[in-house]
Every structure is written in structure tokens, then in C-alpha cells.
C-alpha positions in Angstrom: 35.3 30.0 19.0 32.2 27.6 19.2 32.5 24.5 16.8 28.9 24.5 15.6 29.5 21.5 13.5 30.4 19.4 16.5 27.8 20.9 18.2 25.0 20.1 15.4 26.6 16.8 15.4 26.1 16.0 19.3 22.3 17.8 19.0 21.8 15.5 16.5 23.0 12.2 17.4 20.9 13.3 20.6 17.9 13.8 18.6 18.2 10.3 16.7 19.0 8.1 20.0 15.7 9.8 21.6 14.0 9.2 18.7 14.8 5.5 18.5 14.3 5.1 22.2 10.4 6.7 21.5 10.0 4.3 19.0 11.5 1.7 20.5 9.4 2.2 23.9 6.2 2.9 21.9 6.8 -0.4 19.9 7.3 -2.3 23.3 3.8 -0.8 24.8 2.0 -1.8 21.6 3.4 -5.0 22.0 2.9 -5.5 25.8 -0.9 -4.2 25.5 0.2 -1.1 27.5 -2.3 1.7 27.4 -1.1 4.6 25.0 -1.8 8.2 24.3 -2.8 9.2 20.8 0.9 11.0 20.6 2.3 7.3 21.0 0.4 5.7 18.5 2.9 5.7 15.4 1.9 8.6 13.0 0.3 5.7 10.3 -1.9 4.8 12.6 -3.8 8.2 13.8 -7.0 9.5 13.5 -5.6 12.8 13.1 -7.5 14.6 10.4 -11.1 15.9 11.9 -13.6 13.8 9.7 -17.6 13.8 9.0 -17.4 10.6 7.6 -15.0 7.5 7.2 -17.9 4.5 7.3 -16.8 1.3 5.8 -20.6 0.9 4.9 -22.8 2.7 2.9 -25.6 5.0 5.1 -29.0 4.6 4.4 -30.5 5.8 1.4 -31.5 9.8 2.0 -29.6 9.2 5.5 -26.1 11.3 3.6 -25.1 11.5 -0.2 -23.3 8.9 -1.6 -20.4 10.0 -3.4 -18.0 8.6 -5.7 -14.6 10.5 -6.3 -12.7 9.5 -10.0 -9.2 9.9 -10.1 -6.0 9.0 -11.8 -4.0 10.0 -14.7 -2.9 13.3 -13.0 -0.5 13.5 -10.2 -2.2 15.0 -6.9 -1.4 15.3 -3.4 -3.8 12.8 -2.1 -4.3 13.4 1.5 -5.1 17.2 1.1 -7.5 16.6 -1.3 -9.6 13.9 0.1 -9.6 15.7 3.5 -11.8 18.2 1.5 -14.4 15.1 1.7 -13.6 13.6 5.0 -15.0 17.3 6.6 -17.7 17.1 4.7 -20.4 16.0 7.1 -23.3 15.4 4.2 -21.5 12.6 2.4 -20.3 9.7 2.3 -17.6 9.2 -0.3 -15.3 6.2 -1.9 -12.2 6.9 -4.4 -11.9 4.3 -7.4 -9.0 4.8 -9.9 -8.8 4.3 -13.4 -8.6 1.8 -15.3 -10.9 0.0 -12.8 -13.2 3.2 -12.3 -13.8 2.7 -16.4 -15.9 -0.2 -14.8 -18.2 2.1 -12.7 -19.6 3.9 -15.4 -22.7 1.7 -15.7 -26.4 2.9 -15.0 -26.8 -0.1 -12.8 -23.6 1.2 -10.5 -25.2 4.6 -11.4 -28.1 3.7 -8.9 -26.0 3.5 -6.2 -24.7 7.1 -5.5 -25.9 10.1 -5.5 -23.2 12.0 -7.0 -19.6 11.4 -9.3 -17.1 13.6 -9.1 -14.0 13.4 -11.5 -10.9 14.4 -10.5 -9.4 12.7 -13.3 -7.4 12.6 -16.4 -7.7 9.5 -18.8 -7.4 9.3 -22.2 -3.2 10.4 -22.3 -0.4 8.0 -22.0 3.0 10.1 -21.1 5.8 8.2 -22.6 9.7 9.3 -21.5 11.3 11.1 -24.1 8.5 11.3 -26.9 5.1 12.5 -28.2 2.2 11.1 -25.7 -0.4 9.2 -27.0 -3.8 10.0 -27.4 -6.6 7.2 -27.1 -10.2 6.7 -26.9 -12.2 5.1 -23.9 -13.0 1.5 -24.4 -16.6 0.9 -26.0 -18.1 -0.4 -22.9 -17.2 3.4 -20.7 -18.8 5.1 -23.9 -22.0 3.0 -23.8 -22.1 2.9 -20.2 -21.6 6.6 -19.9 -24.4 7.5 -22.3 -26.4 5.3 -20.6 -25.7 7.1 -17.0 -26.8 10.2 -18.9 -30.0 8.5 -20.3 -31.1 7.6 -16.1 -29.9 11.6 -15.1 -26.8 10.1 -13.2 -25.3 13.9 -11.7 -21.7 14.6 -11.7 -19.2 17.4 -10.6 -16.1 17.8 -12.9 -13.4 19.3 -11.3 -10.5 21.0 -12.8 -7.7 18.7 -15.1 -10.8 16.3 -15.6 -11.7 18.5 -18.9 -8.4 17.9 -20.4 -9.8 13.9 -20.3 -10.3 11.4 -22.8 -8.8 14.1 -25.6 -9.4 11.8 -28.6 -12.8 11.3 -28.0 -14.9 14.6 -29.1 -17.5 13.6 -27.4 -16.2 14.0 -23.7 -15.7 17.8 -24.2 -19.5 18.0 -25.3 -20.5 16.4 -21.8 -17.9 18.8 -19.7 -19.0 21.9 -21.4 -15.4 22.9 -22.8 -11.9 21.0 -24.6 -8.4 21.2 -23.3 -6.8 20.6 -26.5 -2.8 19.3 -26.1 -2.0 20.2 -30.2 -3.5 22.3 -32.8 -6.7 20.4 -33.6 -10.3 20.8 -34.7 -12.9 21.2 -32.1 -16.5 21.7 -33.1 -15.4 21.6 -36.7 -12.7 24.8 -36.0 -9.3 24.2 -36.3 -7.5 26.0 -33.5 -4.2 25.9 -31.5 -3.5 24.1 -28.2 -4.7 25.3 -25.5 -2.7 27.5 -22.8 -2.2 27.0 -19.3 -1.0 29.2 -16.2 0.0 28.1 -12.9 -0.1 29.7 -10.0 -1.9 32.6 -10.5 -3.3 35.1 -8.3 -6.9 36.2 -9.3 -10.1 37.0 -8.4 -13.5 34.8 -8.5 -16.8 36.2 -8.4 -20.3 34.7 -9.0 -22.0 35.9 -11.2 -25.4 33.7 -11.1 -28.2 33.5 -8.2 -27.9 29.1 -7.9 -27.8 26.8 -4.9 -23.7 26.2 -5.8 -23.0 29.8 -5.6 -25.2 30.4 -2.4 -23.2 32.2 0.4 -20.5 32.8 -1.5 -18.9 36.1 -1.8 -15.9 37.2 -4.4 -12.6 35.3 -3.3 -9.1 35.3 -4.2 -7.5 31.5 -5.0 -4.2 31.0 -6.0 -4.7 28.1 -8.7 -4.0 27.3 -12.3 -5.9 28.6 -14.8 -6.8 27.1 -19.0 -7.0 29.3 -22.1 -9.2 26.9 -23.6 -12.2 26.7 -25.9 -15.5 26.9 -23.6 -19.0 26.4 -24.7 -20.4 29.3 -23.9 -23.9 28.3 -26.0 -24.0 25.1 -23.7 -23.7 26.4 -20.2 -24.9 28.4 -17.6 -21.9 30.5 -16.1 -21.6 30.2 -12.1 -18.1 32.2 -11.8 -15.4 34.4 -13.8 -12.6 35.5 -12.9 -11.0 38.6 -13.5 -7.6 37.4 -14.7 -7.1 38.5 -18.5 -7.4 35.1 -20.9 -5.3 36.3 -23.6 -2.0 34.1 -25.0 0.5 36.4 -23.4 -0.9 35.5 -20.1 -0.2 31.8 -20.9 2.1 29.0 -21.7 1.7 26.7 -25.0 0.4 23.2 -24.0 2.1 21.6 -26.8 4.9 23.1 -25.8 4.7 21.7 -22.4 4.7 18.1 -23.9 7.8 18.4 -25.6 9.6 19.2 -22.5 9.6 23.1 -22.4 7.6 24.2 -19.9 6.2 27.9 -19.6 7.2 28.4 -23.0 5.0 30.1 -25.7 7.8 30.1 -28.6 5.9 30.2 -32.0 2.4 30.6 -30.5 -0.6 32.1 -30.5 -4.2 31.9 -28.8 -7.6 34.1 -29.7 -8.8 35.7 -26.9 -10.6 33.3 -24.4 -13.4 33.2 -21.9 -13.2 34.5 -18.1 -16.1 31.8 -17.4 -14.4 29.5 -14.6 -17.1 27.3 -13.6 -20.5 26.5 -14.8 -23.8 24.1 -15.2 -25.3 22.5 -17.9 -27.0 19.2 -18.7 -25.9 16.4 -20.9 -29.0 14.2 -21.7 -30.5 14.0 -18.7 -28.0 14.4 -16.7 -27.2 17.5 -14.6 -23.3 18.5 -14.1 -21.4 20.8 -12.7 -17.7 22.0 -13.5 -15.5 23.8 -11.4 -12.4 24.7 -13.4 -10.2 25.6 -9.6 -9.2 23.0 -7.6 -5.1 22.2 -9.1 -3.6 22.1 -5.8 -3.2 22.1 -1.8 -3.8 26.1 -2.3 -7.3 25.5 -3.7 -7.6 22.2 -1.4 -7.2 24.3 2.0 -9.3 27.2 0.5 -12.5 27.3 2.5 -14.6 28.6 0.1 -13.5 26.5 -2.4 -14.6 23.6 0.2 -17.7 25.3 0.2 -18.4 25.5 -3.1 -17.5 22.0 -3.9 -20.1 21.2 -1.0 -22.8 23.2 -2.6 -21.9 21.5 -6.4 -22.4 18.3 -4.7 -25.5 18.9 -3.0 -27.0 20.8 -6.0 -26.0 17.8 -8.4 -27.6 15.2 -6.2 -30.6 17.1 -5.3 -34.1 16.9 -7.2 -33.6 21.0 -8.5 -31.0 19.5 -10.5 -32.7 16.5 -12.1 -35.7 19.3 -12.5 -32.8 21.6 -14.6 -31.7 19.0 -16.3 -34.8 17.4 -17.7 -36.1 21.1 -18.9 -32.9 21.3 -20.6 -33.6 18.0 -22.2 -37.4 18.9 -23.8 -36.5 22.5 -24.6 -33.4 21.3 -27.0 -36.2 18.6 -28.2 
């Protein structure tokens, strides 16, 4: 009879001593100055994502879009995500984190790219073992947000980023809808907190002629979905999907924050709306929301990427700013 744990043992104590004697030899090539292939070079140090960008410099104006991604106060696996912007070849991008991407919002900074996208989740401080707590932005990200909007500054919201800044009213009037986390009033309705679903399986289909849903054809994502209050007398749908938004399809968000997840004990949700991503304008400024994107299933989607590339370009581009400021006179 064959001893497979011996065996396994011998394989593997094999395995580690040729592993420490690559490392050991690639360490003493590096040191030496010896020529090295790109399979030498220690993993930290590869190139090995294809790129369309990477500059430590900003291009020329009108030479690629200037981008910069918000992100923080949601977990996300980092490296798939922001490969979806090293491939694409019309940008340029930088990442800033909150709190010190609070300090972007200026429309001075504003000037300086062409495009925002928020990937992000402020507003909500998770504390172990009790209720989170809910705050506004600091005075000088309102003022300085309003005054992006005043200039036109464009922007692509992606996903968790409506669930942002939930005591502050006035964030879910820029997005376009509210993630609400308890029962609570939005535009002057008391309703219940909103319902979430992950990983599901469904359909999206455009259902508007726009530059964002150019070349794109109905797709199936596997992603996390809201049952959430949408304002559908404030947007211009791009996309719905064909999963069902009604409570027994979803989980109980306040539920979620005390610890029981996929629960929907004691709850109950109107009906909600199949919209997943639209456009609309906030002052001056044109924006565009995409509510897919949750994980490395949406990440490696290529149309996904491809409709992230189109928001991106349509938000930066003059058609936009055009959109936006006939927005602006006709609600004048």
C-alpha cells in the first residue's frame, strides 16, 4: 500500500526547497545585475496586467480623458477593478480615497479632469457589535460639490456609491435614487429600508438610443441588485433588468446591520423599479449611474467594461454638457 502522506510530504518539501532555491537565485541575479526574464522578476514587481495607460503625468489636454476614480468606505477587490481602467486606452485615471478625496471636490480641482467616477461609500461608520452611525459630509464637500455642479463638472456613479452620504438628503437628489439602511423618509415619504440581493443572475437590456448604450446588445451579469426608491421623474432610463423587484426577491438592509444577513423577518417592500442605470443632470452637471459593477463578476464582464467606457466618454464629452444645460433652462 502506497503511503500518500509521506509521499505528499516528500512532493512537498521538494516543492518548498525549489522554491526557496528560485528565490534565492532570482534574489542573487537582482543583486549581481544579472540579466533576468520577466518570469524571474518577483511577482510585485511585474508588468503583468495588459495596460492603455499607467503615466505618472497627466497627458495633454484633449490628448486622453482625465479621470478620477473615488473610493473607499466599501470593501472591493482592488486590482480587478482598476484593471477595468488600466485597459482602457482613452484615459488617463488616478484613485484618491476618502477622507482625502473629500478634498477634491472643489471647482478649481474640478478643472482638472474630465470625468469623476465614484466608486464609493461615505457617510456610514460600521462600529463592532452596534448600530452604525450615520453622518453628514463636512460643509466644505457640500459647498464644494455644489459648486462642481454650478461649472457642469460630469461624473459616473457606479453601484454602492448611491447608498453614500445617507444622512444627507441631498446626495440622493444628485444620484438619481436613495439606498435607505432603516425605515426613513425620503422625498417627504416614509418608507422601509431598502432591500438588497446578491448574486443574482438576470438579464440587462437597453432600452434608450444614447452614446453609453451604443453597441450594446442584452447581457447577462451576475451582480447584486437594490430594491430601492428610484427617481423615475428625474432620470432618463439607459437599462432594466428583467429580474422581478419585489421584497420576496430581497433581503432587509436593516436587517443586514444588525448582523443577520439574507434575512427579511418582519419586512416588507412596495414594488420597485427594473430601471438599473440611467442619466440625468444635477445643475449643470451631467451624470451617469450604473447600478452593476459589485464585484470581479461584473469587473471581468466585457460589456460591462464597455459600458463603463461609453459612460465615461459620454460624461466628458460636449453632448453631455449640451444635455445637461437643456435640462438646466427647461426646469427654469
Amino acid at each position: 500500500m502506497i503511503d500518500w502522506s509521506a509521499a505528499l510530504e516528500l512532493v512537498g518539501s521538494r516543492l518548498h526547497s525549489r522554491r526557496r532555491q528560485d528565490v534565492e537565485t532570482r534574489v542573487r541575479r537582482g543583486r549581481d545585475g544579472i540579466a533576468m526574464t520577466q518570469e524571474e522578476v518577483a511577482e510585485h514587481h511585474r508588468n503583468s496586467r495588459p495596460r492603455g495607460n499607467g503615466s505618472t503625468r497627466w497627458p495633454a489636454k484633449g490628448e486622453k480623458l482625465r479621470v478620477l476614480v473615488i473610493t473607499r468606505g466599501h470593501p472591493f477587490p482592488r486590482d480587478p477593478f482598476f484593471a477595468i481602467f488600466e485597459r482602457n486606452h482613452e484615459i488617463e485615471w488616478a484613485n484618491v480615497e476618502h477622507p482625502a478625496a473629500q478634498h477634491f471636490f472643489t471647482s478649481e480641482l474640478a478643472r482638472e479632469f474630465d470625468c469623476y467616477v465614484l466608486y464609493d461609500m461615505p457617510g456610514i461608520e460600521f462600529m463592532p457589535g452596534a448600530p452604525p452611525v450615520f453622518f453628514e459630509p463636512p460643509d466644505h464637500f457640500k459647498e464644494g460639490l455644489r459648486a462642481m455642479t454650478q461649472i457642469g463638472a460630469p461624473f459616473v456613479v457606479l453601484h454602492h456609491a448611491m447608498a453614500a452620504w445617507p444622512a444627507w438628503p441631498e446626495w440622493a437628489e444628485f444620484v438619481g435614487g436613495q439606498f435607505l439602511y432603516q425605515p426613513m423618509a425620503s422625498r417627504g415619504r416614509d418608507l422601509p429600508d431598502s432591500g438588497y440581493r446578491l448574486d443574482v443572475t438576470h438579464t440587462i437590456s437597453p432600452v434608450s438610443d444614447h452614446p453609453i448604450t451604443e453597441g450594446i446588445e442584452p447581457f447577462e451579469l451576475v451582480d447584486e441588485l437594490y430594491l430601492a426608491p428610484i427617481f423615475e421623474d428625474s432620470i432618463t432610463p439607459l437599462f432594466r433588468s428583467n429580474f422581478e423587484f419585489i421584497d420576496s426577491n430581497f433581503f432587509s438592509a436593516r436587517r443586514a446591520l444588525e448582523g443577520k444577513i439574507n434575512c427579511r423577518d418582519d419586512w416588507s417592500h412596495p414594488p420597485g423599479s427594473n430601471i438599473v442605470g440611467w442619466v440625468k443632470r444635477y445643475e449643470k452637471s451631467p451624470i451617469a449611474y450604473l447600478q452593476f459593477g459589485d464585484g470581479p463578476s461584473a469587473y471581468e464582464n466585457p460589456t460591462f467594461q464597455k459600458i463603463l467606457a461609453n459612460a465615461i466618454r459620454w460624461a466628458a464629452s460636449e453632448g453631455a454638457r449640451n444635455f445637461a444645460d437643456a435640462a438646466s433652462e427647461g426646469s427654469t
